[in-house]
VOPAGU-2260 file (C-alpha; in pm, 1 decimal, decimal comma):
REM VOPAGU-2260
SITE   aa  ch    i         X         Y         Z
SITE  UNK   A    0     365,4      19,2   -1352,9
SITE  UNK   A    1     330,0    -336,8   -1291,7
SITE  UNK   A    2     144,0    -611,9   -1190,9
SITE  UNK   A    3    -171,2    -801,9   -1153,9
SITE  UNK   A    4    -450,7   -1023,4   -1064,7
SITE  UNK   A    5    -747,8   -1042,9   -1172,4
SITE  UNK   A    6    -619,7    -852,8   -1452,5
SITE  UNK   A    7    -282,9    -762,1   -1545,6
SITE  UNK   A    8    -162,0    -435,6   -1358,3
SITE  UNK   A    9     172,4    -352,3   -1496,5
SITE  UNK   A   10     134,9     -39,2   -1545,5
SITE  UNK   A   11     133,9     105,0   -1219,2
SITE  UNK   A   12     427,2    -100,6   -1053,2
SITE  UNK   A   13     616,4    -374,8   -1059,8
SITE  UNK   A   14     525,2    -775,5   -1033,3
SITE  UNK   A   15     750,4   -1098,3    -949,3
SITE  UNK   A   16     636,7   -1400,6   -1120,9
SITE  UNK   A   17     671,8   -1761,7   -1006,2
SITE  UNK   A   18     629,3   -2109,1   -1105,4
SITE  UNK   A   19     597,7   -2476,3    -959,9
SITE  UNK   A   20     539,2   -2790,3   -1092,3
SITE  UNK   A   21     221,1   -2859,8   -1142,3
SITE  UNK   A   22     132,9   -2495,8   -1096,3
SITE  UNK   A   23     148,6   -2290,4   -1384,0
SITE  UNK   A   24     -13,7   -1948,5   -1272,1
SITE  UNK   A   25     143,1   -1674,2   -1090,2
SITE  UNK   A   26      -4,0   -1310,6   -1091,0
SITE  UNK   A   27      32,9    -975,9    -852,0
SITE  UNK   A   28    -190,1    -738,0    -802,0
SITE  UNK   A   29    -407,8    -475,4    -562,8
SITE  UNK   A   30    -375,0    -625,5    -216,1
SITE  UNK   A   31    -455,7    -439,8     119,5
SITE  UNK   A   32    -125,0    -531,9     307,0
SITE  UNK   A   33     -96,3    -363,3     659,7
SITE  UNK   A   34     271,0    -269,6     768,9
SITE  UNK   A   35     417,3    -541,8     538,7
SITE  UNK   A   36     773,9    -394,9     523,3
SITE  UNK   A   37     920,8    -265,6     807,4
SITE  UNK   A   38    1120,7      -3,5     814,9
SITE  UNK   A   39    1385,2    -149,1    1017,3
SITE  UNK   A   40    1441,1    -460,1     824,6
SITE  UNK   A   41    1602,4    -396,1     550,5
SITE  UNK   A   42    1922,4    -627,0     305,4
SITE  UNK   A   43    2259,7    -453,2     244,5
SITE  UNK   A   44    2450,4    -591,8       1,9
SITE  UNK   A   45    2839,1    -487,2     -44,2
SITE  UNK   A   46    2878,5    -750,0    -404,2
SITE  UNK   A   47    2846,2    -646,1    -775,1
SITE  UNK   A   48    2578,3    -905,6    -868,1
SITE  UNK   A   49    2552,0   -1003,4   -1269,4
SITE  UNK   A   50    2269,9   -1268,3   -1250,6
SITE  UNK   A   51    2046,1   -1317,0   -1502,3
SITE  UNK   A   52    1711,4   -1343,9   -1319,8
SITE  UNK   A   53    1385,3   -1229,5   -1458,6
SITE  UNK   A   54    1309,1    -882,6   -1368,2
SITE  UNK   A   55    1009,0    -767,1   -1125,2
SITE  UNK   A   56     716,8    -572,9   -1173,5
SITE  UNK   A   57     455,7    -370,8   -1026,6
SITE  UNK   A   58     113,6    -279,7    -987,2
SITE  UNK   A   59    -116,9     -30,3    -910,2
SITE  UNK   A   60    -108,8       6,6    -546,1
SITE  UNK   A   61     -38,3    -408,0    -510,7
SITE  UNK   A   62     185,3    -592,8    -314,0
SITE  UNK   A   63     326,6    -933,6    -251,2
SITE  UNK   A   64     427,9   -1021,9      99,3
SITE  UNK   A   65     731,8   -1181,5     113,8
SITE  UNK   A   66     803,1   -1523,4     327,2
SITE  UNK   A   67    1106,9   -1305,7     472,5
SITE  UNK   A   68    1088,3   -1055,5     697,1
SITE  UNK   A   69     813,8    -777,6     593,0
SITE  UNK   A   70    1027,7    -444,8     461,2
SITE  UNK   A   71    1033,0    -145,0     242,1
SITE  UNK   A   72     679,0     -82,8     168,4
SITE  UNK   A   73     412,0     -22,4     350,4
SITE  UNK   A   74     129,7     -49,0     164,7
SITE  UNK   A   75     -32,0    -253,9     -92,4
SITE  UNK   A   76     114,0    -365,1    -363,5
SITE  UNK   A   77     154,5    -704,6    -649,4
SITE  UNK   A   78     415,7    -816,8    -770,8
SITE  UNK   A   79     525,4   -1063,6   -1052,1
SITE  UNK   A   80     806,0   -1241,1   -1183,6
SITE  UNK   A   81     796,3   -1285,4   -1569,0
SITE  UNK   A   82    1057,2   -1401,5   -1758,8
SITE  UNK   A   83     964,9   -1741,6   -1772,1
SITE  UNK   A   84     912,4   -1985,2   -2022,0
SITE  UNK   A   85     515,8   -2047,4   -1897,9
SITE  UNK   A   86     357,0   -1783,9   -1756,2
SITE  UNK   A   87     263,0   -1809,8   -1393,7
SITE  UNK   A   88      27,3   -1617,8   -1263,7
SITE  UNK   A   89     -39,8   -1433,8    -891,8
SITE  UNK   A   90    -384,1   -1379,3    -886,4
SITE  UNK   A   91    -577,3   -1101,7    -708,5
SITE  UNK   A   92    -887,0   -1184,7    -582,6
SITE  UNK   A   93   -1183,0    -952,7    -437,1
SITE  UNK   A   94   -1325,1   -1055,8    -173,2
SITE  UNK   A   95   -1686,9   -1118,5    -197,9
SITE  UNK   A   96   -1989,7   -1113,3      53,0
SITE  UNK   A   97   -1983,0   -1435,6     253,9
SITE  UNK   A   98   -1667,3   -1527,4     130,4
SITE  UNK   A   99   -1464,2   -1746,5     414,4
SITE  UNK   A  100   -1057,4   -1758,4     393,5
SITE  UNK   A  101   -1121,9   -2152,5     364,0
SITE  UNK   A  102   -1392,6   -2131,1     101,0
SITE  UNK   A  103   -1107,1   -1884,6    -138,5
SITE  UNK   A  104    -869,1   -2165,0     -61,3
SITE  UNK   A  105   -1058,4   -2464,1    -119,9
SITE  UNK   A  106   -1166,7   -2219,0    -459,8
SITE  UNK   A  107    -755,3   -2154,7    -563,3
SITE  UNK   A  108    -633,8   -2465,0    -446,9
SITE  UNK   A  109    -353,7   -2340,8    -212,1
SITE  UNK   A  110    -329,8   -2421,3     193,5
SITE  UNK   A  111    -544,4   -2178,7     411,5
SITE  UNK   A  112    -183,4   -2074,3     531,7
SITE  UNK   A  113     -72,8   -1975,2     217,3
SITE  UNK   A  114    -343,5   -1703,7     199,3
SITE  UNK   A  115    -276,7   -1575,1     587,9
SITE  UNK   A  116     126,8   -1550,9     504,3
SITE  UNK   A  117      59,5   -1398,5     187,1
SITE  UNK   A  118    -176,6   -1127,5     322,5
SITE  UNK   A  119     -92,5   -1083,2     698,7
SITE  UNK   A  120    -404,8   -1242,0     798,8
SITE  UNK   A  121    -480,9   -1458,3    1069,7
SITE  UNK   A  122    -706,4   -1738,7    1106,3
SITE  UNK   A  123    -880,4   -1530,1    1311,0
SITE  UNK   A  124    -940,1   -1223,9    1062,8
SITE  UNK   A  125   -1233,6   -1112,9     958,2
SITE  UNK   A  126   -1287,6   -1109,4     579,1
SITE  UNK   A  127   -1443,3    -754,8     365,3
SITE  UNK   A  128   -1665,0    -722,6      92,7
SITE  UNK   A  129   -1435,8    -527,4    -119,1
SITE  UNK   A  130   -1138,0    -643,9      54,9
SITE  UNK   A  131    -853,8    -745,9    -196,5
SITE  UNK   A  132    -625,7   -1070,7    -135,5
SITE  UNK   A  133    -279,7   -1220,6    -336,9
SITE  UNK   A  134    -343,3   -1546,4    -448,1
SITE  UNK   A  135     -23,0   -1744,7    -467,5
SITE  UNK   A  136     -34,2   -2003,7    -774,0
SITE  UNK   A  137     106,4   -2251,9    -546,6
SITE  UNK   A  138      72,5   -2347,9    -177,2
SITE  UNK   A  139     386,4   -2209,9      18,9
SITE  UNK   A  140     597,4   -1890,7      69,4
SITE  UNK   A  141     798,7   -1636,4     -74,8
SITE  UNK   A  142    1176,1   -1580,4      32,6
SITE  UNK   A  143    1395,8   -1279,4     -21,6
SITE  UNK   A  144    1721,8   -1350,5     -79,0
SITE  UNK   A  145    1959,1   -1164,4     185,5
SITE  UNK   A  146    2347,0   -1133,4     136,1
SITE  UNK   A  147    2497,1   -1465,1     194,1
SITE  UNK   A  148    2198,0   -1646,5     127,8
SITE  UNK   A  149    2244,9   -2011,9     -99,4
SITE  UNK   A  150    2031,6   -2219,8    -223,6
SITE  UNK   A  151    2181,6   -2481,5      55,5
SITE  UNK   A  152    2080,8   -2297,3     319,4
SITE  UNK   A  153    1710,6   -2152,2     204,3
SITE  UNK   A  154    1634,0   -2550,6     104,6
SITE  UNK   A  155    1682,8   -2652,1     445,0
SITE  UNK   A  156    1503,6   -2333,9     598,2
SITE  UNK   A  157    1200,6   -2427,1     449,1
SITE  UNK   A  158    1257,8   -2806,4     410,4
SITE  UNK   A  159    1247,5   -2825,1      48,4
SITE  UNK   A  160    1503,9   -2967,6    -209,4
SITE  UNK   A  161    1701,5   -2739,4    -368,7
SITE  UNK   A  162    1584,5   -2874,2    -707,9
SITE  UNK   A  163    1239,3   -2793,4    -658,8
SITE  UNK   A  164    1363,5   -2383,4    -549,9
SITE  UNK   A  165    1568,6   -2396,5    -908,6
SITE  UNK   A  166    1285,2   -2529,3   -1118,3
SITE  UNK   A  167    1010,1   -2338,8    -989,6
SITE  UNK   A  168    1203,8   -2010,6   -1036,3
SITE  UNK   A  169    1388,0   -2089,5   -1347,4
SITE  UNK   A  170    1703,1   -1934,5   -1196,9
SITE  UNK   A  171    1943,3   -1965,6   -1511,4
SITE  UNK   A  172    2204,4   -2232,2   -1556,1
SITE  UNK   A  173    2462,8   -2100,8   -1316,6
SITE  UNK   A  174    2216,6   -2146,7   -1052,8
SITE  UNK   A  175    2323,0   -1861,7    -874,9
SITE  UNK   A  176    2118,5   -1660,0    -625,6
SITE  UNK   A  177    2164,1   -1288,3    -579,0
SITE  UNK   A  178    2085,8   -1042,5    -294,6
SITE  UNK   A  179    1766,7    -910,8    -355,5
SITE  UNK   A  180    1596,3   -1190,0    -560,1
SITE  UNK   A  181    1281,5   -1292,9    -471,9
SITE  UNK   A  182    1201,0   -1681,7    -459,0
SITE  UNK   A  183     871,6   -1835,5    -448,0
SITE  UNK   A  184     939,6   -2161,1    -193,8
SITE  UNK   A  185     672,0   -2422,1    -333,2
SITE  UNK   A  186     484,1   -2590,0     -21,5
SITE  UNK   A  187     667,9   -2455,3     250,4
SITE  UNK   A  188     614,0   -2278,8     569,9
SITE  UNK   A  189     674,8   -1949,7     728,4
SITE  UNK   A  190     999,7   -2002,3     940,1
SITE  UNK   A  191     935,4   -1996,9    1278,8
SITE  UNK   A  192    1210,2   -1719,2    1323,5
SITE  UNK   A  193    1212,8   -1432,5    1086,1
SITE  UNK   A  194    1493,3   -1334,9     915,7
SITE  UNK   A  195    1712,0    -991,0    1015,6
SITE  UNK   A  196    1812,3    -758,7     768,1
SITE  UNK   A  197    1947,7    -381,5     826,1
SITE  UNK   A  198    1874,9    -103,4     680,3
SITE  UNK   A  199    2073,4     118,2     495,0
SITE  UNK   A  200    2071,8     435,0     601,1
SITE  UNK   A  201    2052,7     717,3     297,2
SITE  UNK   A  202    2082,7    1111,1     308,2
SITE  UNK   A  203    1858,2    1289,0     146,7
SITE  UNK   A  204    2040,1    1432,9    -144,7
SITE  UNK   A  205    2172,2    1061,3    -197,6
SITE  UNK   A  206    1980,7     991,0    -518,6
SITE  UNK   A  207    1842,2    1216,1    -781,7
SITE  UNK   A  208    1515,4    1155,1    -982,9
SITE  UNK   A  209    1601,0     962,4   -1231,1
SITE  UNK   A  210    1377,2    1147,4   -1471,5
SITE  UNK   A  211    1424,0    1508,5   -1646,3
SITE  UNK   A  212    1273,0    1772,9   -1502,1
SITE  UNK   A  213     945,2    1830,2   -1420,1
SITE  UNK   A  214    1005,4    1478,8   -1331,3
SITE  UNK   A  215     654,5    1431,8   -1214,1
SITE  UNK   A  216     556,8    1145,0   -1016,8
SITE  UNK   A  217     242,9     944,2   -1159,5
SITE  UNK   A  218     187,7     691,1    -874,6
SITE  UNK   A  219     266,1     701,2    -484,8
SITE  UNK   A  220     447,2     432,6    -292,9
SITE  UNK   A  221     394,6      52,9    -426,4
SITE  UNK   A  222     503,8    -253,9    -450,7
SITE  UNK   A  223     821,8    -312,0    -473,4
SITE  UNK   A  224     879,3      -6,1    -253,1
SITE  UNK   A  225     852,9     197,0    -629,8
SITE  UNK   A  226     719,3     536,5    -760,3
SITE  UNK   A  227     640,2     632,4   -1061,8
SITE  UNK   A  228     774,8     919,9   -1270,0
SITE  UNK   A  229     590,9    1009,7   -1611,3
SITE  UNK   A  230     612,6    1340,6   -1786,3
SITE  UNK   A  231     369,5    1223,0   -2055,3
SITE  UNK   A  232     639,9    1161,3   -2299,5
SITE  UNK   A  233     834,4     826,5   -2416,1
SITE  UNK   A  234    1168,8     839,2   -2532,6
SITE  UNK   A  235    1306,3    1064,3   -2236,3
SITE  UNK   A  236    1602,5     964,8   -2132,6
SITE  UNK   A  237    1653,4     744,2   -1762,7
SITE  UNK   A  238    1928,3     848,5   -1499,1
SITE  UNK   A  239    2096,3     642,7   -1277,9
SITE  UNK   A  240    1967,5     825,0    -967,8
SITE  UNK   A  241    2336,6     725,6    -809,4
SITE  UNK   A  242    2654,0     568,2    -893,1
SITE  UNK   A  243    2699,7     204,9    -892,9
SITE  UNK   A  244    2741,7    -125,4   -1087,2
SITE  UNK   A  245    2469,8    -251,3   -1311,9
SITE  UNK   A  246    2337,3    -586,4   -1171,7
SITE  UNK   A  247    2124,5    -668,1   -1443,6
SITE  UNK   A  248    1984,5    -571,3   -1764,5
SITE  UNK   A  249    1722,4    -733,4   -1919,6
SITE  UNK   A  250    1358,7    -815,7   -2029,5
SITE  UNK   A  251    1028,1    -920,7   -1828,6
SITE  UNK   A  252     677,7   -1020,0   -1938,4
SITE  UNK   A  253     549,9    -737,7   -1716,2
SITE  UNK   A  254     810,9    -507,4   -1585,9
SITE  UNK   A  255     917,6    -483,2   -1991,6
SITE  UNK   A  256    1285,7    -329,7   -2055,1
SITE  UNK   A  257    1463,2    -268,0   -1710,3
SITE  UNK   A  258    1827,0    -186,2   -1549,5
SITE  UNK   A  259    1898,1    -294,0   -1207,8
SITE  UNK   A  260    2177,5    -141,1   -1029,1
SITE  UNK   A  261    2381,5    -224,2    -699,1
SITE  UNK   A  262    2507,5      85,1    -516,1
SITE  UNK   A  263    2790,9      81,8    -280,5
SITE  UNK   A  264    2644,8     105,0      31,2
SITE  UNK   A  265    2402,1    -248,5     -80,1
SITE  UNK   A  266    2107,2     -45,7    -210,2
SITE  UNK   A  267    1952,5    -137,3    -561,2
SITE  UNK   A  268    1740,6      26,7    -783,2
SITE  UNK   A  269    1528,4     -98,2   -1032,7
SITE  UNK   A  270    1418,0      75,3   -1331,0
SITE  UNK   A  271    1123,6     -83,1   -1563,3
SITE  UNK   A  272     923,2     -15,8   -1852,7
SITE  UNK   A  273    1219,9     114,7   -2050,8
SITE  UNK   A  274    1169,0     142,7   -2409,3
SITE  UNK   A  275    1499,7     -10,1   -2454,0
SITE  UNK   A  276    1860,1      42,0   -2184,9
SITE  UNK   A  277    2207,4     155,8   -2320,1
SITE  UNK   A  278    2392,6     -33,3   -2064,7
SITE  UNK   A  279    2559,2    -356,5   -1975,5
SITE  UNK   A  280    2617,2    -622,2   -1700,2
SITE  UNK   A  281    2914,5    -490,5   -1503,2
SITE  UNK   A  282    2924,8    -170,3   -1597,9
SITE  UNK   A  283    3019,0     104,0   -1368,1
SITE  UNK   A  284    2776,8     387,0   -1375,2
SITE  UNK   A  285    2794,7     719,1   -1255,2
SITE  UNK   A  286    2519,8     929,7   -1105,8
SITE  UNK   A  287    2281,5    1076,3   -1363,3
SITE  UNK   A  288    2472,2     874,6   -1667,4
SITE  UNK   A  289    2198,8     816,7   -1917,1
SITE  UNK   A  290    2104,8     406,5   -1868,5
SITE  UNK   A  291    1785,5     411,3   -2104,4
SITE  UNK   A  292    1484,0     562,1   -2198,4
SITE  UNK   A  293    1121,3     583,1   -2087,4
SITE  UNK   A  294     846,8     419,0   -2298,8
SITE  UNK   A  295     596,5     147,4   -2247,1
SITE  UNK   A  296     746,1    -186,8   -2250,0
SITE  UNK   A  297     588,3    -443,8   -2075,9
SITE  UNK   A  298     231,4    -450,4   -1854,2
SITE  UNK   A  299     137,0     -63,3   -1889,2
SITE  UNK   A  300    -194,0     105,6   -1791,3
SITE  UNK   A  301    -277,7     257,4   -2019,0
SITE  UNK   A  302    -151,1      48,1   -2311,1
SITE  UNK   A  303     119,8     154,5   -2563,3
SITE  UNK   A  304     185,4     568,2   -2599,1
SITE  UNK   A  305     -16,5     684,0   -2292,7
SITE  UNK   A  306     146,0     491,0   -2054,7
SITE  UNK   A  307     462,2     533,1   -2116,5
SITE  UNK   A  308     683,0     581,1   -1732,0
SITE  UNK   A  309     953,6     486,5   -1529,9
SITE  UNK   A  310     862,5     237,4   -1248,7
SITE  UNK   A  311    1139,6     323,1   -1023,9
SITE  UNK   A  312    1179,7      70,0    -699,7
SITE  UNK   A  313    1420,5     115,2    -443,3
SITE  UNK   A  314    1567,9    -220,0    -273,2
SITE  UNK   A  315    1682,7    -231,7     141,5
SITE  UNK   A  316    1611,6     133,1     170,3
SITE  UNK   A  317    1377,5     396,4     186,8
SITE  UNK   A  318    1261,2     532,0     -92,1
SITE  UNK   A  319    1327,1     936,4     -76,5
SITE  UNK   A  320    1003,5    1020,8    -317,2
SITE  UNK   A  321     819,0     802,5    -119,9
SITE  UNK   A  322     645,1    1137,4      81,7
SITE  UNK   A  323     526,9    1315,0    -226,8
SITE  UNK   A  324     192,1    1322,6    -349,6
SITE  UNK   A  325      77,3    1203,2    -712,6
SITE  UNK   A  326     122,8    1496,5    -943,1
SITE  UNK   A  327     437,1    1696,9    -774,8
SITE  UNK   A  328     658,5    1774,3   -1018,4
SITE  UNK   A  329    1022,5    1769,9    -848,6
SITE  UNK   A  330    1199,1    1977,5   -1086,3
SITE  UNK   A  331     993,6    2262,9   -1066,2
């Protein structure tokens, strides 16, 4: 999996990385977030996206609120976005005993707002020994891009030039935005109107696990919206767990090797920690076609051999193995 803070968590999840100007850190990890997608906001997408964005990772039981409306997961998960040229880092931070919400601001440097948005706090709240926060590198927000979406129209939703969105997220040089990426928006504000998305509705028998049987899943429900599916050996090959388009193919700092694929009805899925992918931008796929292979690339935990899995995340829709407890083994 993926992600971090703190330390790097890869291994259970996925992580989104960001960067800013004079901010150079951006790390995901552990965080208690309450509710933070709901399950009636959700993106549908009906475009074969090729972008080359960095890919997103995940960690053990950590999320990463996002500046859009909360959706998908509910639960706690980090997230980080590393393909990058310097590494920016999300941190995690445990709450200590007498610790304030101003005091851990004043201590990362961000706005006090930063750290409510981030972590569904309120000035108000009540801080817990124990109690584990996201640390944004930078003071602002995090956007999700929606169908439609352009850089245009996000600069002037938060107020910030769209120079400053490119540069801090290293979008590529077509500048493109796709549904589904996630932006970090560099000292701006929550809007004062949340954004609508809908959810796609799926059937149960809609996707398959995209792991041979006993396709056994490792780690419960994190960020983004993932599971994890290990049967102790690397080299097994990856399904697509339906038929679609392949969005992306490529190579993060944490979530290693991964495919991302567009389905027709606007769903993606995300599949990380490949030890290497067989397919290409474009390509049509077909439900269980072979599009890579388990291993460890990337943040694992463990490191190397033993933690080789598939982080599997499921984009503006439930996840279906979202109900199952660590250790079922679905093909049984």
């Amino acid at each position: 999996m993926f992600f971090f803070l703190g330390v790097i968590l890869f291994g259970a999840g996925f992580a989104a990385v960001f960067q800013g100007s004079a901010l150079e850190k951006v790390f995901l990890s552990n965080v208690n977030f309450l509710n933070v997608f709901d399950d009636a906001k959700y993106l549908s997408s009906n475009k074969v996206l090729t972008a080359d964005v960095s890919g997103v990772s995940i960690i053990e039981q950590s999320f990463l609120k996002p500046a859009g409306p909360p959706f998908l997961v509910k639960g706690k998960t980090l997230g980080v976005f590393a393909d990058f040229s310097t590494k920016k880092e999300i941190e995690e931070y445990i709450v200590e005993q007498g610790d304030t919400i101003e005091g851990i601001a004043q201590k990362f440097e961000v706005s006090i707002e930063t750290i409510l948005w981030a972590n569904e706090l309120s000035k108000k709240s009540i801080l817990k020994s124990g109690q584990k926060l996201i640390i944004l590198p930078v003071s602002g927000v995090m956007h999700i891009v929606r169908e439609g979406d352009t850089l245009g129209e996000i600069s002037q939703l938060y107020n910030i030039k769209t120079d400053e969105i490119l540069r801090y997220n290293d979008i590529g040089e077509d500048n493109k935005i796709y549904a589904g990426d996630f932006l970090i928006i560099p000292g701006a504000s929550q809007p004062k109107v949340s954004q609508q998305y809908s959810q796609v509705p799926l059937s149960g028998s809609y996707f398959i696990c995209p792991v041979p049987s006993p396709c056994r899943i490792t780690q419960t429900l994190h960020w983004f919206n993932a599971i994890d599916f290990s049967n102790s050996r690397c080299g097994e090959p990856v399904f697509a767990a339906a038929g679609g388009q392949v969005q992306r193919v490529g190579y993060g700092n944490v979530s290693g090797y991964y495919v991302r694929i567009l389905h027709p009805n606007g769903v993606i899925t995300f599949y990380g920690h490949l030890s290497k992918s067989i397919v290409n931008l474009g390509q049509s796929v077909y439900q269980g076609q072979i599009i890579g292979y388990v291993g460890y690339s990337g943040v694992t935990i463990p490191k190397r051999p033993a933690g080789c899995h598939l982080h599997f995340d499921v984009r503006f829709a439930r996840n279906p193995f979202s109900g199952y407890a660590v250790g079922t083994e679905l093909g049984r």
